[in-house]
Structure formats: C-alpha cells, structure tokens
C-alpha positions in Angstrom: -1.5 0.5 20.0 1.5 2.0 19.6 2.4 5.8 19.0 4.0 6.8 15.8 3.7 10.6 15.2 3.1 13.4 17.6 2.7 17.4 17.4 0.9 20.1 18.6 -1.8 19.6 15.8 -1.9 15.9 15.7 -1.0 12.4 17.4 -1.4 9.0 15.1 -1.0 5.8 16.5 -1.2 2.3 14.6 -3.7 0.1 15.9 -3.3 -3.7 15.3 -6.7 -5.6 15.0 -6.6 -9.3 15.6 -8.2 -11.5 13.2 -10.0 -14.8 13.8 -9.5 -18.0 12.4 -6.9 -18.4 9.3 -7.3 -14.3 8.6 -4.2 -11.5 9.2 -4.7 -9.3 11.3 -5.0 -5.8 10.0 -3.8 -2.1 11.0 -5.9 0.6 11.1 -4.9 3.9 12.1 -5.9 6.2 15.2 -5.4 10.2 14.9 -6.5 13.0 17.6 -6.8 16.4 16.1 -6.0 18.3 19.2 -7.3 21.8 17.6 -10.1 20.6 16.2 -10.9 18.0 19.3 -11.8 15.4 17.3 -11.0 11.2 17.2 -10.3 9.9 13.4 -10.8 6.2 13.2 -9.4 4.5 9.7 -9.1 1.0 8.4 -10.1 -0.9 5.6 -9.0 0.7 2.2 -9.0 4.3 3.9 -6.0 3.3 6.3 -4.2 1.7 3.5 -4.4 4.5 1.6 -3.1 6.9 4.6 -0.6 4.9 5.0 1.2 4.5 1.2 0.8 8.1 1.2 2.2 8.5 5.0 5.1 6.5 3.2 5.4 8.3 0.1 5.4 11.8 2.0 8.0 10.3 4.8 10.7 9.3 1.5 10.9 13.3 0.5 11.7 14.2 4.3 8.4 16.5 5.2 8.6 19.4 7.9 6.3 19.0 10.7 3.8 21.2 9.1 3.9 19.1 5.7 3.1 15.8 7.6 0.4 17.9 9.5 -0.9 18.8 6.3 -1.1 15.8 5.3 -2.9 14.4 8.3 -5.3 16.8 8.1 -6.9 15.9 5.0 -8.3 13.0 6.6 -10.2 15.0 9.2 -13.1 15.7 7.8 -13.9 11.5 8.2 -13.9 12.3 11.5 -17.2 12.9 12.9 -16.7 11.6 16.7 -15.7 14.2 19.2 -12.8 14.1 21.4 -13.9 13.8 25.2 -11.9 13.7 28.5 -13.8 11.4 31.3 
C-alpha cells in the first residue's frame, strides 16, 4: 500500500493485489473520507476509471480543492464506516 494523495478531506493510497497463477496483479484504490468517516474500497472497472480520470485531472494542474472534488464523487460507493480500534 502505498500513499499517494493526502488532505484534510481525503487520503488515497494504491493498493496492489497479487494475482495467482499466470494473471497480473491489479491496483485498486483505497480512500478515507475524513469528514465524512467513511472507507472507499475500488477495483475492477471502478478503479480504472478513478484512475484515467485521476490522470486526466493531474495533466491541467488541479488545486487541492479540485482533486478533492474529484475524490469526492466516488464517495457515495462507500458504504463502510471508518472505525478506530
């Protein structure tokens, strides 16, 4: 897991998932909404498309707000709560 964006709304980190036998591994994404305390899981076809649009939106040199923004619209996938042990 490694950490690749990080704000006061948000923190993503790229997850690499091993594959077995003759298959790539894949990346799948991992974002805390810290306002909203919630845990956003994505892989498959939803990670890929967060990330070409992660790309696209990096190339026009966002604020912090407009990459929040952008984060943000994947939210509402999240369903899982965010809890400390």
């Amino acid at each position: 897991m490694q950490l690749v964006y990080d704000s006061e709304s948000f923190a993503v980190m790229v997850v690499e998932i091993p594959a077995g036998g003759e298959t790539a591994a894949r990346g799948a994404f991992e974002s805390v909404d810290k306002r909203g305390h919630r845990d956003i899981f994505l892989e498959g076809v939803l990670a890929e498309t967060f990330k070409a649009g992660a790309v696209t939106l990096m190339a026009s040199r966002p604020s912090e707000d407009d990459i929040d923004d952008y984060i943000g619209r994947f939210t509402d996938v999240g369903h899982q709560p965010l809890v400390l042990h």
